[in-house]
C-alpha positions in Angstrom: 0.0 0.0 0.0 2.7 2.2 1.0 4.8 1.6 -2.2 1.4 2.1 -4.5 1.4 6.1 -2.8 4.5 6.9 -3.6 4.3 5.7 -7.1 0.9 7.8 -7.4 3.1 11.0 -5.7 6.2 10.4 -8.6 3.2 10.1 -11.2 1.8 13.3 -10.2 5.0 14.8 -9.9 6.4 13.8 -13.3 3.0 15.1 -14.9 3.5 18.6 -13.6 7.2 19.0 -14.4 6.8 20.5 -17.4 4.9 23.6 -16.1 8.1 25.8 -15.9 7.7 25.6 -19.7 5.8 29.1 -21.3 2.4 28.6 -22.2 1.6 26.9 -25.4 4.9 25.0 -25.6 5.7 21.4 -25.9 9.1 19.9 -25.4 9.6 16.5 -25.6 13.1 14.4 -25.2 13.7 10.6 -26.5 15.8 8.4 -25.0 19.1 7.5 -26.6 18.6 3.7 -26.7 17.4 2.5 -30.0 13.4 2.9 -30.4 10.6 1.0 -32.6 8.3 3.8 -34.0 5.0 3.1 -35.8 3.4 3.6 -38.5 -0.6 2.6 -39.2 -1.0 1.3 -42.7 -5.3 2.8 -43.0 -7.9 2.9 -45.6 -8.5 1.4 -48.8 -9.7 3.6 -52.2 -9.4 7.7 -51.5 -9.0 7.3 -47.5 -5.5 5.0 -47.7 -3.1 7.0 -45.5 0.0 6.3 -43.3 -0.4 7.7 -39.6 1.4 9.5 -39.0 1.9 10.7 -42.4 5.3 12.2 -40.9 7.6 10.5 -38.0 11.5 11.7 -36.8 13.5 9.4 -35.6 17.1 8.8 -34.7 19.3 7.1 -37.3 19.3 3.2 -36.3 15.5 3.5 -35.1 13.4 0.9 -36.1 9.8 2.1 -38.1 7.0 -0.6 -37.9 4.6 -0.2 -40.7 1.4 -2.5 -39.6 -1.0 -2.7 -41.9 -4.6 -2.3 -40.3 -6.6 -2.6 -43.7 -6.4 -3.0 -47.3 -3.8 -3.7 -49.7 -0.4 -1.8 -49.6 3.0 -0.9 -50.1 6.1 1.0 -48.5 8.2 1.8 -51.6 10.9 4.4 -51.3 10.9 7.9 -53.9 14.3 6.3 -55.6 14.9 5.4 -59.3 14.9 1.6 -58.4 11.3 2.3 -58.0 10.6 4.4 -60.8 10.7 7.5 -59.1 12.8 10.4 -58.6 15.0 10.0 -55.8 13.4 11.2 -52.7 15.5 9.6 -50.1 19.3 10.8 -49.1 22.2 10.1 -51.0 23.6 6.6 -50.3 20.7 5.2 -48.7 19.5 1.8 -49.7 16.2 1.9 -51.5 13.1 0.4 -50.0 10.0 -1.7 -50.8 8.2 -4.0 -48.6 6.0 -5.5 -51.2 2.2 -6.1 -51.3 1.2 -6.1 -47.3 -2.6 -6.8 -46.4 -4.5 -6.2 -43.3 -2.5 -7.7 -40.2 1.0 -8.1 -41.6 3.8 -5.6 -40.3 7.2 -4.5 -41.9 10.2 -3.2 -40.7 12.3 -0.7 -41.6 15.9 0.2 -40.1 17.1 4.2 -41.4 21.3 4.2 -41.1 21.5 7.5 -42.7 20.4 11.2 -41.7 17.9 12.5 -43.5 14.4 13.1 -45.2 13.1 9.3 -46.9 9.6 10.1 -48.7 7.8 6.9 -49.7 4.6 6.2 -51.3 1.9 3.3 -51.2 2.2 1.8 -54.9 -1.4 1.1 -55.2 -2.8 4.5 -53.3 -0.1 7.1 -54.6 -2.3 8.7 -57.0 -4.7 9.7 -54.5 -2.1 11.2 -51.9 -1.2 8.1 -50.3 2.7 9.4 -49.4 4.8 9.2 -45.5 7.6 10.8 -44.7 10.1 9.6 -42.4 13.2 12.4 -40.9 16.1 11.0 -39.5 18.9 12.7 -37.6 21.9 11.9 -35.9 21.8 13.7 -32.8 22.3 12.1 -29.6 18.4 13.2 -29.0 15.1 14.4 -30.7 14.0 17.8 -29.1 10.4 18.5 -30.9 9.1 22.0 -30.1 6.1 23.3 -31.3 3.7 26.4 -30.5 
């Protein structure tokens, strides 16, 4: 019982230690250990989307595409895929292949930068991710 307060006191102390921040500011800091970041594979016709459409990570992050509906692909802006090159220089292009509804793919970045990719089937109507990767020691994500 006595262990149960004091985790409720650290819980309620860890939510309000951001108030020294000015109003209408988030800050948020990642961890340096390597981290698996999502991605929703939704919607089938006009509504396909990735979400989030956009994610940052740190190089050597693993993203997790999981496909909730539909059938789709995670194919990489680069001329092995018929596209203009839309990922950094030196990085290896990218395509997981038809997925449907309940399979997951993984994708490891090793090199900084901005890797646009598209859903093969759903890029006409806008179906397009983004993924930012940079190589400092954290993420710092500010917004007003």
């Amino acid at each position: 019982m006595k262990g149960a307060f004091i985790y409720i006191i650290i819980l309620f102390l860890h939510a309000f230690d951001g108030l020294s921040t000015p109003p209408g500011t988030l800050t948020t800091t990642m961890a340096l250990e390597q981290d698996t970041v999502s991605v929703f594979v939704l919607g089938i016709h006009k509504n396909a989307r990735f979400e989030p459409a956009t994610v940052q990570i740190r190089m050597g992050d693993v993203v997790r595409f999981e496909v909730k509906e539909g059938l789709h692909t995670v194919t990489a802006y680069h001329p092995e895929n018929r596209r203009d090159l839309g990922i950094p220089e030196g990085a290896d292009s990218f395509d997981s292949g038809i997925l449907s509804a309940g399979e997951e793919w993984f994708l490891t970045v090793t090199v900084p930068g901005e890797y646009n990719y598209f859903c093969l089937p759903h890029e006409l109507m806008g179906h397009k991710g983004k993924i930012i990767a940079v190589s400092d020691q954290t993420i710092t994500e500010i917004s007003n």
